[in-house]
Backbone as numpy.savetxt, mean C-alpha at the origin, in Angstrom:
# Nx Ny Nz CAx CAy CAz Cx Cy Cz
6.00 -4.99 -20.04 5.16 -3.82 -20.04 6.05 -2.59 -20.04
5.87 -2.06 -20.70 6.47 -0.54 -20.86 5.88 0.55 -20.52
6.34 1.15 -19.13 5.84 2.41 -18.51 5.31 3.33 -19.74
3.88 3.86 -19.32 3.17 4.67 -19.73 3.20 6.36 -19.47
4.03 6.96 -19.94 4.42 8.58 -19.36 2.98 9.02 -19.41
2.42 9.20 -20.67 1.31 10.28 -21.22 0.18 9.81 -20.10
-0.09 8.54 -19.32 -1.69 8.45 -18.53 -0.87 9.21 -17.09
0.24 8.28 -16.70 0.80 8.43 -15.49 2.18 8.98 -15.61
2.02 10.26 -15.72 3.78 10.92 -15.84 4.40 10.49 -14.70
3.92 10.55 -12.72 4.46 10.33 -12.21 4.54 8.90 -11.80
4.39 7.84 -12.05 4.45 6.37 -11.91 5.91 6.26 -11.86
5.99 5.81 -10.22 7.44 4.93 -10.11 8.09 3.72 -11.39
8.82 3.82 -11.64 9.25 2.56 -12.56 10.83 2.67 -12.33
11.01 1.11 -12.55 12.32 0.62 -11.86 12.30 -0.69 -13.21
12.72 -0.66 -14.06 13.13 -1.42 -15.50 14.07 -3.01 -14.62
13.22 -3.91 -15.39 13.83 -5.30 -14.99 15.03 -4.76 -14.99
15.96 -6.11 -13.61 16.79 -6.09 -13.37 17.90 -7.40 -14.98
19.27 -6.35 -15.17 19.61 -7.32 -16.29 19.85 -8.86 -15.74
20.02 -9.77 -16.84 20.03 -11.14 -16.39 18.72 -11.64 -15.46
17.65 -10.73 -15.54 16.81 -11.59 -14.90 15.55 -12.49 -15.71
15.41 -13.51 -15.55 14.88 -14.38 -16.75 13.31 -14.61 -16.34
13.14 -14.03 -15.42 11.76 -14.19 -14.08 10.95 -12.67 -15.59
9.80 -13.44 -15.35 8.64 -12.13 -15.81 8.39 -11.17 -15.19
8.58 -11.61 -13.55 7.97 -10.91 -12.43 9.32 -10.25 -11.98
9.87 -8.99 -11.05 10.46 -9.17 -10.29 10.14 -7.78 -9.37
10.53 -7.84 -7.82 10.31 -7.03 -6.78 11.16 -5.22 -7.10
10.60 -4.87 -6.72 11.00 -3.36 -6.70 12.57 -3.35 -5.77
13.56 -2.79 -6.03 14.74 -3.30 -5.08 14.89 -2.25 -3.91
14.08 -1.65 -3.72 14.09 -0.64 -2.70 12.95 -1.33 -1.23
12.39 -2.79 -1.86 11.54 -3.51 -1.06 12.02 -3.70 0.42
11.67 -3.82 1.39 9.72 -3.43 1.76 9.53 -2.17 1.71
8.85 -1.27 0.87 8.38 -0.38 0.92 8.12 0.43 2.34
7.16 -0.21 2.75 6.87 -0.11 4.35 7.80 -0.86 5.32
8.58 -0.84 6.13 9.12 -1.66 7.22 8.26 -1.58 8.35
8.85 -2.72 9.38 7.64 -3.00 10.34 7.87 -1.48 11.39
6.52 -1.68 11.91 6.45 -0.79 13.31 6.64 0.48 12.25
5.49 0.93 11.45 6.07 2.07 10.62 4.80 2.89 11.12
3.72 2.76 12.54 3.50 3.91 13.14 3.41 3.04 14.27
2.54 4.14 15.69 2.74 3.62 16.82 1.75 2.38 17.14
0.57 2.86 16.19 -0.14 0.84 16.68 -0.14 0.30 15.31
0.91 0.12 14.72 1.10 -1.00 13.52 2.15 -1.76 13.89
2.04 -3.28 13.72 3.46 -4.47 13.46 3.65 -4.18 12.59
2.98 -4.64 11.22 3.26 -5.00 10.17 2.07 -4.42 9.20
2.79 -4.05 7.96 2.28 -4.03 6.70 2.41 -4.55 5.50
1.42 -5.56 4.97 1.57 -6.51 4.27 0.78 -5.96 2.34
1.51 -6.81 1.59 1.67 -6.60 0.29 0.29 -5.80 -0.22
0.33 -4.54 -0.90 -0.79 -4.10 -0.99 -0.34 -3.50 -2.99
-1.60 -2.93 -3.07 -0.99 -2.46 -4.54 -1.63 -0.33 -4.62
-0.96 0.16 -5.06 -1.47 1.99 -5.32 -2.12 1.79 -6.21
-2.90 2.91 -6.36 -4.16 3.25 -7.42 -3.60 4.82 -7.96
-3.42 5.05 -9.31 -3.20 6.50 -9.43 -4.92 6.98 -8.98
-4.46 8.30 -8.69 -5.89 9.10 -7.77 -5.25 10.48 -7.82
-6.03 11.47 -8.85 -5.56 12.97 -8.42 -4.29 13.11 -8.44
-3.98 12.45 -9.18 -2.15 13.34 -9.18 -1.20 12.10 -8.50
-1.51 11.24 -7.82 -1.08 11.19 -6.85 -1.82 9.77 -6.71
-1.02 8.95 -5.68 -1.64 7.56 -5.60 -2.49 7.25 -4.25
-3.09 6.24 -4.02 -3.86 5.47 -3.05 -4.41 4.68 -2.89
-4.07 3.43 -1.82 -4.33 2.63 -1.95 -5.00 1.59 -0.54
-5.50 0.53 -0.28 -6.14 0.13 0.63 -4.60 -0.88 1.46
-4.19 -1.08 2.79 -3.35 -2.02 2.93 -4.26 -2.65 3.88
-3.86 -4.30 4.12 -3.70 -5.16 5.51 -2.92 -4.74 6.91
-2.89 -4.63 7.37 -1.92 -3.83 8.74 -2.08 -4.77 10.11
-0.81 -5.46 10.79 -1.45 -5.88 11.79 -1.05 -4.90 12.96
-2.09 -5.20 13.92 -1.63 -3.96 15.07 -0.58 -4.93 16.21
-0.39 -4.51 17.25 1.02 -4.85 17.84 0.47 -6.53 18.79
-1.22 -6.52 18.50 -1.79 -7.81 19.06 -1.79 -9.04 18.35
-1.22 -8.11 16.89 -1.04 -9.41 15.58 -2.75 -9.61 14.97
-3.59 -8.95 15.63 -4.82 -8.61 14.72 -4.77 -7.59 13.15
-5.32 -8.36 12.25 -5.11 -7.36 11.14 -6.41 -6.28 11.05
-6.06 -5.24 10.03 -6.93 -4.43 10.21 -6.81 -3.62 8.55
-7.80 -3.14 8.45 -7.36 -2.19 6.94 -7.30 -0.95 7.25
-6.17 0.18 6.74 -5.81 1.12 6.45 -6.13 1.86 5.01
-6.01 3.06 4.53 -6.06 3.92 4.23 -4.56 4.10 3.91
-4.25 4.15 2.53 -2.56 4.61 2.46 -2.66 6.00 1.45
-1.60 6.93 1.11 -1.37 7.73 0.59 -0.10 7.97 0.21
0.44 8.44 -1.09 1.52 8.64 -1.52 1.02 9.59 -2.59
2.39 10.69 -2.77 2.84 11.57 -4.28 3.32 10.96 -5.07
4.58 10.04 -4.43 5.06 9.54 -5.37 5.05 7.86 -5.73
4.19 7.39 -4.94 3.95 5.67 -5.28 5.11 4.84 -4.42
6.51 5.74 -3.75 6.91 4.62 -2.63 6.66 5.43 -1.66
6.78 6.66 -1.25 6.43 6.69 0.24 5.16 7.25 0.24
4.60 6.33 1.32 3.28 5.88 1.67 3.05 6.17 3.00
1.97 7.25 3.27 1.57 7.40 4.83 0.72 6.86 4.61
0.22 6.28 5.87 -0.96 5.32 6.52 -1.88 6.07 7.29
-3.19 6.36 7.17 -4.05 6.97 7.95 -3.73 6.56 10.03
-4.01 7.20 10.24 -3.71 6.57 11.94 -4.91 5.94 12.05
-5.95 6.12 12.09 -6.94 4.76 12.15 -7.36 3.78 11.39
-7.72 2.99 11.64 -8.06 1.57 10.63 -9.33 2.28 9.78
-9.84 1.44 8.71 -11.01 1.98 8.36 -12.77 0.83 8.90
-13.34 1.92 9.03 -14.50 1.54 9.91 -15.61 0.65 9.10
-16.15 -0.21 9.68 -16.57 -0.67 8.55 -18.45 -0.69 9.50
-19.49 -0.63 8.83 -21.01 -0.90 9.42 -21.78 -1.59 8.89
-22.69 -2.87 9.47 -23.71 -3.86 9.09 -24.75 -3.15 8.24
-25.68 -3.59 7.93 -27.09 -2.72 7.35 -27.38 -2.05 8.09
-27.62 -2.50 9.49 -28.07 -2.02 10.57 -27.07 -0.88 11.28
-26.08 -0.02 10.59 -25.72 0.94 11.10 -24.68 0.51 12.08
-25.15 -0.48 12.18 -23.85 -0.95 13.88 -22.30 -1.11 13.29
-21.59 -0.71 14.52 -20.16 -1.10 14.20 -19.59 -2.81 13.65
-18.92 -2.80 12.73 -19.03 -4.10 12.55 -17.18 -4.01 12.40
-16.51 -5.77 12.53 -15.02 -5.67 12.52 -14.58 -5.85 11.17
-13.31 -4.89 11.11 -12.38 -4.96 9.83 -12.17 -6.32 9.72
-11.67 -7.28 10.17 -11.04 -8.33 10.23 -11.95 -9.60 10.71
């Protein structure tokens, strides 16, 4: 696939690594996120950006420090650094009631 300037001028791109024979390969600046990257997150697990307004966003998995996961709210300008909303996102039954992320 060959980066698209004219939809997404600012889209990170990082061109296969040479000698690599894989279709797929990881961004080399990976993990994007490292653990404990606010005060009630362990971990943030594989998520993907959405261009949005200029600018990207995207939904992550997050576990908090009980090892419960939860979904976040992410944001980036430039598609690697990514702030995380400080709260999980809320989720409600038909019935209006609080219901769990997870």
């Amino acid at each position: 696939m060959v980066k698209n300037e004219k939809n997404i001028p600012n889209l990170p791109w990082e061109d296969r690594p040479e000698g690599s024979g894989s279709p797929i390969w990881r961004y080399s600046g990976n993990p994007i996120i490292g653990r404990n990257p606010q005060n009630n997150l362990a971990r943030v697990f594989n998520s993907a950006l959405v261009p949005y307004e200029g600018s990207f966003k995207g939904i992550f998995r997050a576990e908090d420090r009980t090892g419960i996961p939860h979904l976040y709210v992410g944001s980036s300008r430039d598609g690697i650094h990514i702030v995380l909303e400080d709260k999980a996102i809320s989720f409600v039954d038909e019935d209006g009631k609080e219901a769990s992320s997870h």
